[in-house]
N, C-alpha and C positions, 0 to 999 in steps of 0.2 A: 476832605476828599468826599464824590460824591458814593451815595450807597444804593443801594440797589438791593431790590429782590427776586431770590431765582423761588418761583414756584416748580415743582416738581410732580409730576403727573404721574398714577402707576397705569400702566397697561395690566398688568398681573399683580398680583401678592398670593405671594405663594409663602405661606408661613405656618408652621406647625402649630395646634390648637393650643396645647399646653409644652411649650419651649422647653428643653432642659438649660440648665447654667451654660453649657459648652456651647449649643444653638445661639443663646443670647449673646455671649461674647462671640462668637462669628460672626453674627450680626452686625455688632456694635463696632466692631475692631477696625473694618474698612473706614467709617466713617470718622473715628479717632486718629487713625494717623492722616487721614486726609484735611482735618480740621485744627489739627497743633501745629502745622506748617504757616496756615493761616492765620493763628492767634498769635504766632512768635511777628509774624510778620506787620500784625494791627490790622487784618484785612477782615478779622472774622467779626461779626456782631452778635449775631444768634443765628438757630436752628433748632426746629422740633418737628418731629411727625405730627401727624392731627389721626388720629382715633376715628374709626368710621361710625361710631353712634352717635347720635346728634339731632338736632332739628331744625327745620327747614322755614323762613316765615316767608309768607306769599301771599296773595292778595285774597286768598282764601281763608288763612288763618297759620294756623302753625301744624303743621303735621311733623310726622317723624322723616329723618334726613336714610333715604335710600343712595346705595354707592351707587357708582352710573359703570360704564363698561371703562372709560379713561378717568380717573378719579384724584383729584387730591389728596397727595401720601405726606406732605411735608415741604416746608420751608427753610429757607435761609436767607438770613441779609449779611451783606458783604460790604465789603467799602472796596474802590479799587477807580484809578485815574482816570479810566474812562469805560465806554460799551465793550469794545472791543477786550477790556483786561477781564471784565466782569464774563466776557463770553468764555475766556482762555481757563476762570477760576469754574465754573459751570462744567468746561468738559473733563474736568479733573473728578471731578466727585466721581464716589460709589455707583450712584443715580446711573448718571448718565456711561460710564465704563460697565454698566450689568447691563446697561439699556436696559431699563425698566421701565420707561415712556417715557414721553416730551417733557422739557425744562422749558419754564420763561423765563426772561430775563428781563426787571422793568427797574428803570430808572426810579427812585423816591424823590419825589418833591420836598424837601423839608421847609416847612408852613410853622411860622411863627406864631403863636394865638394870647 
């Protein structure tokens, strides 16, 4: 089955500086039960947020990685029969039901090497 990746854009993050335990599982919990339906199903691959510290390489060198105003929050890959199932598995997520910003959704080539 072919797979696919939804990137996931944040318009906002609005996140408390130092979490408590109960913040952290509210957190976590939407995206739990949204992703075990998935894994029972064989459609899940992975998913991780990405951390906004980082660095940036450009044809200047490497500087440090500033957030932008629409920003990369996280990813997932998915498996799913075609675009259109892969769209339907996209507006189910957390993500996209909080509107937190735009998802894409791109087909993976898989390249033998």
């Amino acid at each position: 089955m072919p797979k696919y990746l939804l990137l996931m854009y944040n318009e906002k993050m609005e996140m408390p500086t130092n979490p408590t335990p109960e913040q952290i599982e509210n957190g976590i919990k939407p995206w739990r039960d949204y992703i075990s339906p998935l894994k029972e199903k064989g459609s899940f691959v992975s998913a991780n947020p990405v951390l906004w510290e980082g660095k940036m390489l450009t044809e200047k060198g490497i500087e440090d990685y500033k957030p932008q105003k629409i920003d990369l929050g996280g990813y997932m890959i998915i498996t799913a029969k075609d675009m259109n199932e892969a769209i339907e598995i996209a507006k189910q997520s957390p993500h996209s039901i909080m509107k937190s910003g735009p998802t894409t959704i791109r087909k993976i080539e898989e390249v033998l090497i």
